[in-house]
KENU-796459 format. One record per residue (C-alpha): residue number from 1; chain; x, y, z. Coordinates in nm, 2 decimals. Example, Ala and Ser with C-alpha at 12.3 -4.5 7.8 and 13.67 -1.06 7.14 Angstrom:
BEGIN
n	chain	X	Y	Z
1	A	1.23	-0.45	0.78
2	A	1.37	-0.11	0.71
// end
This chain:
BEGIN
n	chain	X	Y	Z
1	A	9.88	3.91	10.48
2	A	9.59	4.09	10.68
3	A	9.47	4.37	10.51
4	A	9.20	4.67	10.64
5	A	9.00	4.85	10.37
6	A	9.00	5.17	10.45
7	A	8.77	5.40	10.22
8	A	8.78	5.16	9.96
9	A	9.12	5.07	9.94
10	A	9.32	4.76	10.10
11	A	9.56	4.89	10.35
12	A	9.76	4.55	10.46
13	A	9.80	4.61	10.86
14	A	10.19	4.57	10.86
15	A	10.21	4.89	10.64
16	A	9.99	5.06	10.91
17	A	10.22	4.93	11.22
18	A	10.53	5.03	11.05
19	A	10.39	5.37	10.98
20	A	10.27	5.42	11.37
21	A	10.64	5.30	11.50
22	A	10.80	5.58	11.22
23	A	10.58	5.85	11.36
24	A	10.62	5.74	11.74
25	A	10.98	5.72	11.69
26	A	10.98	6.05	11.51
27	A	10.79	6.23	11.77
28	A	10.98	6.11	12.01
29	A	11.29	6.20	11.91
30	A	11.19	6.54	11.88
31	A	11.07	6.55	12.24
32	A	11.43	6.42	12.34
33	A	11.61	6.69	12.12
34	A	11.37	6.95	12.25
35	A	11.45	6.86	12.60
36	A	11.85	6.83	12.53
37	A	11.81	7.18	12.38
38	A	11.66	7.35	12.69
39	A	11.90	7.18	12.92
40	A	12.22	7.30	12.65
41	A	12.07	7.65	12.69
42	A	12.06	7.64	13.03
43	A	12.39	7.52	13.05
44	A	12.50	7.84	12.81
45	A	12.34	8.11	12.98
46	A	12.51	8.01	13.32
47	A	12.82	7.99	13.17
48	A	12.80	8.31	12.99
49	A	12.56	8.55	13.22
50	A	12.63	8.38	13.53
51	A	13.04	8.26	13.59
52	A	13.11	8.45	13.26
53	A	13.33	8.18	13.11
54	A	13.36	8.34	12.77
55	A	13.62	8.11	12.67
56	A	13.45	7.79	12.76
57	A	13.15	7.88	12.63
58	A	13.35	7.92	12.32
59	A	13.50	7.59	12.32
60	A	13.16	7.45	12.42
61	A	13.01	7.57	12.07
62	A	13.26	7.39	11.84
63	A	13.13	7.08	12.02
64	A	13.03	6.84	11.68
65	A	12.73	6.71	11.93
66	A	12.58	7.02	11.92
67	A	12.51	7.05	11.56
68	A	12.19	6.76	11.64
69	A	12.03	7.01	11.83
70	A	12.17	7.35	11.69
71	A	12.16	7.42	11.31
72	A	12.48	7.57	11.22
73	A	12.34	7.92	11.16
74	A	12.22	7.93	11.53
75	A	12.52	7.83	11.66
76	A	12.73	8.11	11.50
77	A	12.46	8.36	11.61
78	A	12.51	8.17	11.97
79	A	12.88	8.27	11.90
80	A	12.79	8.63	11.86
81	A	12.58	8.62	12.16
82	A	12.93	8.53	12.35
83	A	13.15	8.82	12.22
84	A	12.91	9.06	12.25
85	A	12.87	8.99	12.63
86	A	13.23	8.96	12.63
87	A	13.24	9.30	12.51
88	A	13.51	9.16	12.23
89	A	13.45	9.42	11.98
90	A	13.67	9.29	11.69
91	A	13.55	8.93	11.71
92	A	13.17	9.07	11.73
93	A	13.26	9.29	11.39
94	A	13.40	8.98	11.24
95	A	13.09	8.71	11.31
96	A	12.86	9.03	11.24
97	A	13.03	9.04	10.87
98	A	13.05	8.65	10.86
99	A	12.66	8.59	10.96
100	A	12.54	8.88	10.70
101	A	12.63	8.68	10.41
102	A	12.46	8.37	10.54
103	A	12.11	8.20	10.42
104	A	11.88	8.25	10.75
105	A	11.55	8.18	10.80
106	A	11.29	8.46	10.95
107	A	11.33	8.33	11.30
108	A	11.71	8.37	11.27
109	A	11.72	8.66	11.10
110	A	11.50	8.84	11.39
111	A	11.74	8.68	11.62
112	A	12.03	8.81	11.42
113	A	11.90	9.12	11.35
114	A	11.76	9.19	11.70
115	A	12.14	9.17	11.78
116	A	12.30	9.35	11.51
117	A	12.07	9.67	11.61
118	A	12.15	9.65	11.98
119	A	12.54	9.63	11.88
120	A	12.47	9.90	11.62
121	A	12.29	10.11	11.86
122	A	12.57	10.12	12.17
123	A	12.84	10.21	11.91
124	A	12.57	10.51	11.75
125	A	12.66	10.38	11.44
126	A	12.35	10.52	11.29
127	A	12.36	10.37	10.93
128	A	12.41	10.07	11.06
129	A	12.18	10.08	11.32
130	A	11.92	10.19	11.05
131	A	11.97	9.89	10.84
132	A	11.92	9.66	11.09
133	A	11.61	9.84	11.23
134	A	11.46	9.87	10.84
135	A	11.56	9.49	10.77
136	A	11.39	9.43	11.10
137	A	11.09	9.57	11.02
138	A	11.01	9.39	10.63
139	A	10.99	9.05	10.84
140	A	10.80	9.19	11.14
141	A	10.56	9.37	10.92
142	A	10.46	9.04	10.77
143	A	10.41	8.84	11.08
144	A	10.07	8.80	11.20
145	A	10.24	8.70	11.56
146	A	10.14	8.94	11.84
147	A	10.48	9.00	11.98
148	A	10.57	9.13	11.62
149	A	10.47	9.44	11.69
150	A	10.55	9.50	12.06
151	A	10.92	9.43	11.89
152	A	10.93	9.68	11.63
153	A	10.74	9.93	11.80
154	A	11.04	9.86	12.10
155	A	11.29	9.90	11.84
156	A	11.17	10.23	11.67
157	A	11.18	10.43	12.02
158	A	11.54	10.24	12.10
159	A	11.66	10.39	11.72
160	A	11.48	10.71	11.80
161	A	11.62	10.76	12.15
162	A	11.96	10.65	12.10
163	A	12.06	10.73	11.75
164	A	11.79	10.99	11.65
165	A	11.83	11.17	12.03
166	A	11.42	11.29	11.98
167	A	11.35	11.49	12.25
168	A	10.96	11.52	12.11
169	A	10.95	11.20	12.29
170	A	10.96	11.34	12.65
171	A	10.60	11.35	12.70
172	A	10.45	11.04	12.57
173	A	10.77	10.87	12.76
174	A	10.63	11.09	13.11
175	A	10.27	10.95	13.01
176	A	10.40	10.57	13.00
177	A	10.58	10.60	13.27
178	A	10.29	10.71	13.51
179	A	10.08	10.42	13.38
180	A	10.32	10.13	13.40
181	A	10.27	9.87	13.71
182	A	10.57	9.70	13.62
183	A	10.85	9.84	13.84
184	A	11.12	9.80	13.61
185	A	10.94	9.83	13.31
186	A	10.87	10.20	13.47
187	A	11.24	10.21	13.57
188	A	11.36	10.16	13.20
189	A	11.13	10.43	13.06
190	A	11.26	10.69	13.35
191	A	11.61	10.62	13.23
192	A	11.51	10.70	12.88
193	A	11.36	10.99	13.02
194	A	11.64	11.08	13.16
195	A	11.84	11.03	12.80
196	A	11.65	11.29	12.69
197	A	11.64	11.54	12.90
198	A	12.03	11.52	12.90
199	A	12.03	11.56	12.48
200	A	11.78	11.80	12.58
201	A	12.05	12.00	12.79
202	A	11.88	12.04	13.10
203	A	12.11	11.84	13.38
204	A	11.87	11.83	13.66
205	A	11.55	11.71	13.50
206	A	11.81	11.39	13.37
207	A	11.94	11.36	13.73
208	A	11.64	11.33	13.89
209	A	11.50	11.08	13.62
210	A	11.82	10.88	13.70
211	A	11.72	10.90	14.06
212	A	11.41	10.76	13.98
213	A	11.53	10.51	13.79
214	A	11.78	10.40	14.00
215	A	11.55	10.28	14.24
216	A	11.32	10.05	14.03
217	A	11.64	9.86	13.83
218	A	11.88	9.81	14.08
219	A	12.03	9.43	14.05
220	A	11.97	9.50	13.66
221	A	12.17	9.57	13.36
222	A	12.14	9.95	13.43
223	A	12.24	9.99	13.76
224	A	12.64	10.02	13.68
225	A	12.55	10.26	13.37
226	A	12.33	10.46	13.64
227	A	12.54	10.51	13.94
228	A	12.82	10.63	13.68
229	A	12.60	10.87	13.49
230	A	12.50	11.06	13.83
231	A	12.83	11.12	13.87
232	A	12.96	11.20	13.51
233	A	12.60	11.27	13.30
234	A	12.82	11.23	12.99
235	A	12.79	10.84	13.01
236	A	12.44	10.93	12.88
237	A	12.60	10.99	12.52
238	A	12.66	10.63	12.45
239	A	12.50	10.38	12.75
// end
């Protein structure tokens, strides 16, 4: 056989050619798989967000195929991801239960965890909004990623604001809010505001936050929790 000596030691050349074909093959795969995976979460996020097919989107998940481009953790936290836009509260308890007793890695446990707080947060279950928040924060803590602590900082003044009703907040909340260029980024912290001034017990500083904020999010999440609030401010206690 042909050999190459490569620092000293004889390398025969159909070692080499089966070692570029594995890595080729390899790295192609994972382009496919990658590509397969973006198209799948396409195809999730329409049916969920978009035609709101909770039931199909369901079915879609216990599709074997699925498990060579989900692991099985991320498709149960996919799972989640469905009853908690379906507002299923029972089914969102149970997979919250199921998924804490599960092996994740950081990535899923972020993605877990991210979800877990927000679900914690809307019932003003404040224990369990707390653990999720302080789990939360021993990964991020550790990550020298950027966007590490833009998220826990997000989640500290969600947990304050929500569970913790701090109305010290007000003014460094006013201050943001004059300095954001993002419209809706603006329009979020005016609606926080507007939290605030109503745990703050003063009716018309909240309604004309909502005002303001009702402008810059319309089409958005908020503007159903909005237009209901201006007409009973009580909505502000859990939305």
């Amino acid at each position: 056989m042909i050999a190459l000596n490569i620092f000293g030691i004889d390398v025969e050349i159909i070692f080499l050619v089966y070692a570029v074909v594995i890595f080729v093959l390899f790295f192609g795969l994972r382009v496919i798989l990658h590509s397969i995976r973006k198209r799948t979460d396409r195809e999730l996020i329409d049916l969920l967000y978009v035609k709101e097919q909770y039931v199909l989107y369901q079915e879609l998940l216990k599709n074997k195929r699925l498990r060579l481009i989900f692991s099985k953790i991320d498709i149960e936290i996919l799972k989640l991801n469905g009853f908690m836009v379906e507002s299923n509260d029972e089914k969102i308890m149970h997979q919250i239960t199921y998924i804490d007793q599960l092996r994740l890695n950081n990535r899923q446990k972020i993605d877990f965890l991210s979800k877990r707080f927000t679900y914690f947060v809307e019932l003003g279950n404040q224990n369990e909004a707390s653990l999720s928040y302080v789990n939360m924060k021993e990964i991020l803590e550790r990550s020298k990623k950027n966007e590490a602590s833009v998220i826990l900082d997000e989640a500290k003044t969600v947990l304050n604001i929500y569970i913790y009703k701090d109305i010290r907040l007000i003014p460094s909340l006013l201050s943001k809010a004059e300095n954001e260029t993002n419209t809706v980024v603006q329009g979020v912290l005016y609606y926080r505001i507007a939290k605030l001034y109503y745990f703050a017990n003063k009716p018309e500083l909240s309604r004309e936050f909502l005002f303001k904020s009702q402008k810059q999010l319309k089409g958005t999440y908020y503007e159903d929790i909005i237009e209901h609030a201006l007409i009973d401010l009580n909505i502000l206690n859990t939305k």
